[in-house]
Structures are given as C-alpha cells and as structure tokens.
C-alpha positions in Angstrom: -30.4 42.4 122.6 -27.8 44.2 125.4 -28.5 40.9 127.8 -26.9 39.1 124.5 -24.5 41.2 123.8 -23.5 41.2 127.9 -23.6 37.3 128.1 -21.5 37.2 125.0 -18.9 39.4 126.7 -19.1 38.2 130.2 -19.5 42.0 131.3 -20.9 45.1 130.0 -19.1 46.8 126.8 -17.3 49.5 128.5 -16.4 47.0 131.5 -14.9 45.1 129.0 -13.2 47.4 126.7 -11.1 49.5 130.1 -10.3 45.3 131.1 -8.8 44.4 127.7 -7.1 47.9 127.4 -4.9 47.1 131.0 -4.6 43.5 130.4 -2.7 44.7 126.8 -0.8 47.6 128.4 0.3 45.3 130.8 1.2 42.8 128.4 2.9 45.0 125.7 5.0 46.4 128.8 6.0 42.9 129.6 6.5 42.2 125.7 8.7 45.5 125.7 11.0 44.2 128.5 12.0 41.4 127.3 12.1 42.2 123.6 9.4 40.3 122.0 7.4 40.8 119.1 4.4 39.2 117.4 6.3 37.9 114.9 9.2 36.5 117.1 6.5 34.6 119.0 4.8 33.6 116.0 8.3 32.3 114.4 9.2 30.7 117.4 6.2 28.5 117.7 6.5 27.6 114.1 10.2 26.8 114.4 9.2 24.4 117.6 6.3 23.2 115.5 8.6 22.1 112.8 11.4 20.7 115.2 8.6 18.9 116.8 7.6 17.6 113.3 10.7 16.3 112.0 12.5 15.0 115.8 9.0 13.4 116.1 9.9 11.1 113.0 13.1 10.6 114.2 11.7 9.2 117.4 8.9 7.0 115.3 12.1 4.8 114.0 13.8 4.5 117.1 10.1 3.3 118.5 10.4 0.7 115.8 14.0 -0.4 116.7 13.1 -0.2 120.5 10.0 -2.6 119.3 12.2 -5.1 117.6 14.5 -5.4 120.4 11.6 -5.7 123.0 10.2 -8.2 120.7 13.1 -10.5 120.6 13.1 -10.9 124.6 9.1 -10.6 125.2 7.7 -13.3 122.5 9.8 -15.9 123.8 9.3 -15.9 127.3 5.7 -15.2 126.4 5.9 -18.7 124.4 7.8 -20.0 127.2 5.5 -19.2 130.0 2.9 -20.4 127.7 4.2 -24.0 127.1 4.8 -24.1 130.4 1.1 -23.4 131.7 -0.6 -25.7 129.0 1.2 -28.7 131.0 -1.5 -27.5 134.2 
C-alpha cells in the first residue's frame, strides 16, 4: 500500500509535505507583497469570466455584421468566377 500511496504523490509523504510547505511560504510571501488574497483572485477571475461572457456576445453580432458585409462582396464574384468557368 506505501508504493500506492508514493506513486499517488510522486514522492514519499514527508518529501512531499516539507515541498508543499515551501512552495506555499513562498507563494503566501509573494501573495503578501503584492496584496492579494484568495478572494481577490477568485473575484477577479469571475469578473473576467463575466466580462468575457457578455463582450463575447457583443462580438457574436458584430461576426454576423462582418458576415453580411463579407457576403455581399464574396457570393458575387464566387457567381462570377463561376459563370465564367462553365464557358471552359
């Protein structure tokens, strides 16, 4: 059951307890300078989430106006072109 539990983990428990305990000293002291907090990060991807969300839909419409206008220039000169190679 310890190979398991040492696969699982990569490492040995200890090994991988003292590893997680730097790794989050060094991250809380990087957190601390710059003056984040779990819930900052967590309400700043949610607020880029929802920006996302809503400018996305924005952008669908101006896909469909950008469509229309491509539309307007490509179907005729694909007609065009097409006339003009059924004569060969």
């Amino acid at each position: 059951m310890a190979d398991g539990v040492n696969k699982f983990l990569g490492d040995s428990p200890g090994r991988v307890i003292v590893k997680l305990l730097v790794v989050s000293v060094i991250v809380g002291f990087v957190m601390a300078v710059f003056g984040w907090t779990p819930y900052g990060i967590l309400y700043t991807v949610r607020d880029f989430i929802l920006d996302l969300w809503h400018s996305g839909f924005a952008a669908l419409g101006r896909l469909g106006d950008y469509l229309l206008l491509g539309a307007a220039v490509v179907i005729p000169v694909f007609i065009i072109l097409r006339i003009l190679n059924y004569r060969r």
